[in-house]
SEMI-101560 format. One record per residue (C-alpha): residue in three letters; z, y, x. Coordinates in steps of 0.02 Angstrom, whole numbers, plus 50000, padded with zeros to 5 digits. Layout:
<sites>
+------+-------+-------+-------+
: code :    pz :    py :    px :
+------+-------+-------+-------+
:  Ala :     Z :     Y :     X :
...
+------+-------+-------+-------+
</sites>
This chain:
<sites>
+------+-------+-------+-------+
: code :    pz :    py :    px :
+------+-------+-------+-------+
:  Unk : 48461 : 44444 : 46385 :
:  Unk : 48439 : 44421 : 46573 :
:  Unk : 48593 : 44381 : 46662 :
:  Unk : 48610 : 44435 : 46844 :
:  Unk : 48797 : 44470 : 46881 :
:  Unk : 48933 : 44396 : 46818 :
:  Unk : 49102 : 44489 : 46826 :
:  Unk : 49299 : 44437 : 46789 :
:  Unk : 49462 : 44487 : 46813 :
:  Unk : 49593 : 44371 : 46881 :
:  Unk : 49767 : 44376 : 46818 :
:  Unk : 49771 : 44342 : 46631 :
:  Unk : 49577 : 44307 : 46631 :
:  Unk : 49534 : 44200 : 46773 :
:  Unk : 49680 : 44129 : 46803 :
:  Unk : 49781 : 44024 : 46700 :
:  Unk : 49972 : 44027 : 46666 :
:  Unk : 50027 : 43976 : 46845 :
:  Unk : 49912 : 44098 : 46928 :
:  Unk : 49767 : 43942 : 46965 :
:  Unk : 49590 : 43886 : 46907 :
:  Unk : 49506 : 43722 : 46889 :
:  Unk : 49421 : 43744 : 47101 :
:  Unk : 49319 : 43598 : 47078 :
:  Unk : 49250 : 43653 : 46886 :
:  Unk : 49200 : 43836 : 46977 :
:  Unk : 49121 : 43764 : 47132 :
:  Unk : 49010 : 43657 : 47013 :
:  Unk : 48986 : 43825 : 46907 :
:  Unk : 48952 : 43928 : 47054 :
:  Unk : 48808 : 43796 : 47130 :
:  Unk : 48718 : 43829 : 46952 :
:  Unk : 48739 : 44016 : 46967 :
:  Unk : 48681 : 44014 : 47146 :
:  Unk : 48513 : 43924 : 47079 :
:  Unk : 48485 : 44037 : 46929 :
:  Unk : 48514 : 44179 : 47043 :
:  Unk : 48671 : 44249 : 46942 :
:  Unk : 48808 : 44317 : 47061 :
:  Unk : 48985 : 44305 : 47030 :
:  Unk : 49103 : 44457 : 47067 :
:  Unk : 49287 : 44440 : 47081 :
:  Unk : 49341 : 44622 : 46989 :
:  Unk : 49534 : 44620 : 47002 :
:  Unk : 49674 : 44739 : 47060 :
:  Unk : 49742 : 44622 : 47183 :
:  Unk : 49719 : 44658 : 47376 :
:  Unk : 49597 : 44576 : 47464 :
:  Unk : 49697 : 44447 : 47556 :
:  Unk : 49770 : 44368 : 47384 :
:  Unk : 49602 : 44347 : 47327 :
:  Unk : 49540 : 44285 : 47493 :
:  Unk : 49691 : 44142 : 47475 :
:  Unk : 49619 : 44109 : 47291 :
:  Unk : 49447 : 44080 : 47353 :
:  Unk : 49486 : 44008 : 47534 :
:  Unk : 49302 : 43963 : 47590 :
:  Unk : 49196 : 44032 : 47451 :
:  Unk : 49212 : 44214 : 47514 :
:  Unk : 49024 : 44219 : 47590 :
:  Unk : 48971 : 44164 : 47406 :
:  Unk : 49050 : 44299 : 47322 :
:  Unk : 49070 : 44487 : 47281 :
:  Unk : 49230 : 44581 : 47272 :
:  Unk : 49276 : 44712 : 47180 :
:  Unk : 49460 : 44716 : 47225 :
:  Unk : 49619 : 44838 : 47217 :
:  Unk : 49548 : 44925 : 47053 :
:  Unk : 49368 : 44965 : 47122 :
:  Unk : 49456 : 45047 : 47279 :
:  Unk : 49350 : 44898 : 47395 :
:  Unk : 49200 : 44837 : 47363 :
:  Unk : 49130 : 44679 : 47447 :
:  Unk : 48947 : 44588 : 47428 :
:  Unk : 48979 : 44406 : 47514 :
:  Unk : 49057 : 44481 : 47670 :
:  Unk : 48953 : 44657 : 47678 :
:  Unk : 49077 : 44817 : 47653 :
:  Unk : 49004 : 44920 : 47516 :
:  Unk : 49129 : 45033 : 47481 :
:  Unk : 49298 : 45075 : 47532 :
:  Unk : 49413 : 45222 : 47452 :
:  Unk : 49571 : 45264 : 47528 :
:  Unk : 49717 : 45397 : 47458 :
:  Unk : 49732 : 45570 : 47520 :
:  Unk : 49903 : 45578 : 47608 :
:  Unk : 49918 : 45732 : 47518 :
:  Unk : 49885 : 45639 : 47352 :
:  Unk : 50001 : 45505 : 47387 :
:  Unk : 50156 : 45625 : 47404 :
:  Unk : 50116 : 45732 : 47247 :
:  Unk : 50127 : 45560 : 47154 :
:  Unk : 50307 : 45520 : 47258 :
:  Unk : 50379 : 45707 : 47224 :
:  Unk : 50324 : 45680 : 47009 :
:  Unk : 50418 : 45529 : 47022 :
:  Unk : 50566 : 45593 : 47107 :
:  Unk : 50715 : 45518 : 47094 :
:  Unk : 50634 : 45342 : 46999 :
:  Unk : 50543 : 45267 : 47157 :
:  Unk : 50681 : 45110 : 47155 :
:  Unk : 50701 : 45117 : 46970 :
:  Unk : 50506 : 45103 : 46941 :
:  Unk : 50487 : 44990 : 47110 :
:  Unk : 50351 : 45108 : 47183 :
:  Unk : 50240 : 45009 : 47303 :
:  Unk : 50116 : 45099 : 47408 :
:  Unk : 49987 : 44995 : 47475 :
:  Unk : 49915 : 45022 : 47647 :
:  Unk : 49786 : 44953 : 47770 :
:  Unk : 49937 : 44877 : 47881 :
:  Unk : 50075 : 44822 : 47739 :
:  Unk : 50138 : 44871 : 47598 :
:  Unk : 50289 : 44976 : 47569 :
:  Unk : 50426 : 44972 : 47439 :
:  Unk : 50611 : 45054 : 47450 :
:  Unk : 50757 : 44907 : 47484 :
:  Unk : 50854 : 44980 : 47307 :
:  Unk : 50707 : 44932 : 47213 :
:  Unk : 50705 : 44754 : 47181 :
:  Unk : 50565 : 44641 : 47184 :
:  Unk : 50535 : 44563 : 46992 :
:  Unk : 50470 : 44369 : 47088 :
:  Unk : 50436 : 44330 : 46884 :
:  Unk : 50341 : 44488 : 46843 :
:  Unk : 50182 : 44407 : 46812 :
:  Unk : 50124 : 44225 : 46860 :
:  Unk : 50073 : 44185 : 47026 :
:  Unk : 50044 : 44038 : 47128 :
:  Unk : 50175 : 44034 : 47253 :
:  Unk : 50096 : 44031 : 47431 :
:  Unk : 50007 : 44173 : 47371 :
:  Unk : 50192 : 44267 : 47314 :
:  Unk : 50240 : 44211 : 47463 :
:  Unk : 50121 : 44310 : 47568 :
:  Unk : 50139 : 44459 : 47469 :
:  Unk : 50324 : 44446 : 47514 :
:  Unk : 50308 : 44441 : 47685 :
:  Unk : 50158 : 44582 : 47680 :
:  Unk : 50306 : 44705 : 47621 :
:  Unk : 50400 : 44819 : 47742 :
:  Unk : 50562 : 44893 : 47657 :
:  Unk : 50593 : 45077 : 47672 :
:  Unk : 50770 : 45177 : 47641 :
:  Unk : 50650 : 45300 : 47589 :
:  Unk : 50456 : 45344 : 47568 :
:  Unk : 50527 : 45507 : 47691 :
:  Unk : 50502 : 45357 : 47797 :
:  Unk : 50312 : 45302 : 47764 :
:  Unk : 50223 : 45263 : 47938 :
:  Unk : 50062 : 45338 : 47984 :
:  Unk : 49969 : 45198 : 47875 :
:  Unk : 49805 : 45215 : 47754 :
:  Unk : 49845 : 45207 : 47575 :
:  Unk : 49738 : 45132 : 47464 :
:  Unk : 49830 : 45087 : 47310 :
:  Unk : 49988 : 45124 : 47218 :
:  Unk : 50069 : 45014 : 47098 :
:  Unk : 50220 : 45026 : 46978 :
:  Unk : 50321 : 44872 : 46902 :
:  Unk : 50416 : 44931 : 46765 :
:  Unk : 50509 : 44871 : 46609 :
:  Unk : 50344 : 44787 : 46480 :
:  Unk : 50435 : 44908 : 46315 :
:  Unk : 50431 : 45082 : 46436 :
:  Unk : 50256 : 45041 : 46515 :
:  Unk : 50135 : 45124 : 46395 :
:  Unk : 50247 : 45279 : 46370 :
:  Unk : 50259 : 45294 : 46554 :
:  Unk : 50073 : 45285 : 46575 :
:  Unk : 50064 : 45400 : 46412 :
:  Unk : 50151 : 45514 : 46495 :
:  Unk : 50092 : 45529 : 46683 :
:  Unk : 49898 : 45530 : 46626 :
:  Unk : 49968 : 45684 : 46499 :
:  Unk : 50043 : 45785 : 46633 :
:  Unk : 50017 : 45728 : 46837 :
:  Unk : 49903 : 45868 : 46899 :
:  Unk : 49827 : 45782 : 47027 :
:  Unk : 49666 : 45671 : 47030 :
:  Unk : 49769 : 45493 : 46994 :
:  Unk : 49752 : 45403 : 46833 :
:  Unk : 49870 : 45266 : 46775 :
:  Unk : 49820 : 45083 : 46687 :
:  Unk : 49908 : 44943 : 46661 :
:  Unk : 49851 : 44771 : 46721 :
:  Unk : 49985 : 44692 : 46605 :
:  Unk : 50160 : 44623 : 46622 :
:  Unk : 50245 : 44781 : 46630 :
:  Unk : 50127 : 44802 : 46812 :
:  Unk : 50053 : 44999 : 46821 :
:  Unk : 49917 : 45027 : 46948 :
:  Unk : 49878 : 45212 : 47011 :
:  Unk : 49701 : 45229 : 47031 :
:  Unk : 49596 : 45372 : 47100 :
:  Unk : 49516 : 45464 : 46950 :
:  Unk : 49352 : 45387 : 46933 :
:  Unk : 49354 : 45255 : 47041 :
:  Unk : 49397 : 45094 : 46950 :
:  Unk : 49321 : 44915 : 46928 :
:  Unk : 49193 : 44979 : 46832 :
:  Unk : 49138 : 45104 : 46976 :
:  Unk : 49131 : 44951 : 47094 :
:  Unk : 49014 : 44861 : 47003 :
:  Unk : 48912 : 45000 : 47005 :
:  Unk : 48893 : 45004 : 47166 :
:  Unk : 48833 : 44832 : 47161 :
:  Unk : 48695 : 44848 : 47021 :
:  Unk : 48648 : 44961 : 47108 :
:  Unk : 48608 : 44887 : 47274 :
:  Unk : 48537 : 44751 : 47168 :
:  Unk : 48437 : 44873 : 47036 :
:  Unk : 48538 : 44805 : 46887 :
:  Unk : 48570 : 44876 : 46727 :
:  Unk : 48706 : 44844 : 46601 :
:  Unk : 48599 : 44734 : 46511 :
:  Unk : 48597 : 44602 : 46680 :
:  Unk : 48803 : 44621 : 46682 :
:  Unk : 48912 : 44503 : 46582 :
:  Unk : 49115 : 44551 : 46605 :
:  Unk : 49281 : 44485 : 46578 :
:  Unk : 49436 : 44538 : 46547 :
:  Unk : 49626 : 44556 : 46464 :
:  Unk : 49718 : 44717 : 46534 :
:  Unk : 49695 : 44888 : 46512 :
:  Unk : 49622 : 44920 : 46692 :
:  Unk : 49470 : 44822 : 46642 :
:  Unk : 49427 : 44915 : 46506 :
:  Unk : 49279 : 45025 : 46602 :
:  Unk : 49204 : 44887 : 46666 :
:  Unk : 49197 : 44783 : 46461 :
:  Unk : 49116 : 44956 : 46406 :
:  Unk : 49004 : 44952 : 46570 :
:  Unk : 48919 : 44767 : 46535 :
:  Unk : 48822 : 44728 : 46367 :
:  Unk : 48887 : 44561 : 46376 :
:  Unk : 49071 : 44600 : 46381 :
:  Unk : 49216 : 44471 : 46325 :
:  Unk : 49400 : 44514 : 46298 :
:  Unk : 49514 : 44357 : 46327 :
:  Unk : 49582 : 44282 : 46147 :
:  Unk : 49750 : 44343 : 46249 :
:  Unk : 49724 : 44502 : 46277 :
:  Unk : 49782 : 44671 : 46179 :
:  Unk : 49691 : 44749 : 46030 :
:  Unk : 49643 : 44892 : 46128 :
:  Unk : 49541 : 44794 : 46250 :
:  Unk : 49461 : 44683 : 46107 :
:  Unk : 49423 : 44817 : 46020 :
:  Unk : 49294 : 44882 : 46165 :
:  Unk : 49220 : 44721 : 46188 :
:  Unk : 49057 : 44656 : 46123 :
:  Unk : 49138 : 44491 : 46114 :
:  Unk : 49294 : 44366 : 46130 :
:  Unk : 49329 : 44220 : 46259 :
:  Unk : 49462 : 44070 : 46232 :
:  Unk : 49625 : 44100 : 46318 :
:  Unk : 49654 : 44116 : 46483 :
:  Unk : 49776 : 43964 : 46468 :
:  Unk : 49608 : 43870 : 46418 :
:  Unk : 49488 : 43916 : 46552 :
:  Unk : 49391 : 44045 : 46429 :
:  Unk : 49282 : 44121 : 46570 :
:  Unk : 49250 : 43953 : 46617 :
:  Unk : 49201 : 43898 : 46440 :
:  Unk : 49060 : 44032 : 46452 :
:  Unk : 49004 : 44043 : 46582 :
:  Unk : 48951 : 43861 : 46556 :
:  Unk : 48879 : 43881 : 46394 :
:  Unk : 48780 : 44008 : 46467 :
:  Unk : 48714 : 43904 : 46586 :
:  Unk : 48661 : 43794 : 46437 :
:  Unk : 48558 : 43922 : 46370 :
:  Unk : 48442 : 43996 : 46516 :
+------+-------+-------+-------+
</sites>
């Protein structure tokens, strides 16, 4: 087993309870990485500004795989960069007719984000640290209506809904939306519309491949259901101790909580052994 790449999702992986990690534990981690030649990819449905608030000065150390595989980054260097079909983006508004507030709809584009002012904002949905909440805040321009959407790239669309309706709702888009969108959930009632195809999984792809990788070189982390392509992608793939039987069950292994640093805890006793 030759580790080259080293993958993990954020929320409920990554990141503990309050949406933070141990900085000065991963900096230490990272320096042994960087001399074994291992890379360490950030693979998470955020946007790219969160994550660059999470890792304020370690960006040029790091890849990115961020918004669901949508943007791909290799320590600065675009890679790849999918954006949503205008088109696409109102066949998913007209199949939700009528539930865009209910279902607080946001549409995420290259200049904000947009959300309709009925729908309100769930500030407790999942745990986040709060300069980081408070950025996504202010990155939200509130719409009467999607009729009015500015002339804005889309590159992700996201759905918080009740946690008991979430996998019925998914159930039931992936069942019947014609169009080339799929639905996953990244946990805490949060559903995240992704382009058929192109998920975290896809992303890394794109990096073994500019780095002649194979699965075997990939170790992956993860707890939600939109991480699933990338635990059957890797080998050396670990479900959190948190996560949902359906993502344990495609992993080759398990990682302590999230609450305990589990990626952490690996990744360290990995370092141990090479």
């Amino acid at each position: 087993m030759t580790i080259k790449m080293i993958a993990s999702d954020m929320d409920g992986t990554f990141l503990n309870e309050r949406g933070k990690y141990d900085r000065q534990r991963f900096e230490n981690i990272l320096v042994e990485l960087e001399k074994k030649d291992i890379s360490f990819v950030v693979a998470s449905g955020n946007s790219m500004p969160r994550l660059e608030m999470m890792f304020e000065g370690l960006t040029d150390r790091l890849s990115f795989v961020a918004e669901n595989g949508s943007l791909v980054l290799d320590k600065g260097d675009l890679i790849a960069r999918n954006l949503l079909d205008r088109k696409l983006v109102k066949q998913f508004l007209d199949y939700f007719e009528g539930n865009h507030a209910a279902y607080r709809i946001m549409l995420a584009g290259q200049n904000n984000s947009y959300m309709l002012a009925a729908a309100n904002f769930p500030e407790t949905n999942h745990m986040i640290d709060e300069k980081q909440l408070e950025a996504l805040t202010a990155s939200i321009k509130v719409l009467d209506s999607f009729d009015d959407l500015p002339e804005d790239q889309i590159f992700k669309i996201s759905m918080m809904v009740d946690i008991v309706a979430c996998a019925d709702i998914i159930a039931r888009f992936n069942n019947s939306f014609q169009g080339n969108l799929t639905a996953t959930t990244s946990g805490y009632g949060t559903i995240d519309i992704i382009q058929t195809g192109i998920h975290k999984a896809w992303g890394l792809q794109q990096l073994m491949n500019k780095y002649d990788l194979s699965s075997e070189n990939l170790m992956t982390f993860g707890d939600g259901g939109n991480d699933i392509e990338m635990l059957q992608l890797a080998k050396n793939s670990y479900a959190m101790a948190n996560a949902p039987k359906e993502v344990k069950e495609v992993a080759a292994f398990l990682a302590p909580h999230h609450k305990e640093s589990g990626v952490l805890q690996v990744i360290e006793q990995l370092l141990t052994q090479i």
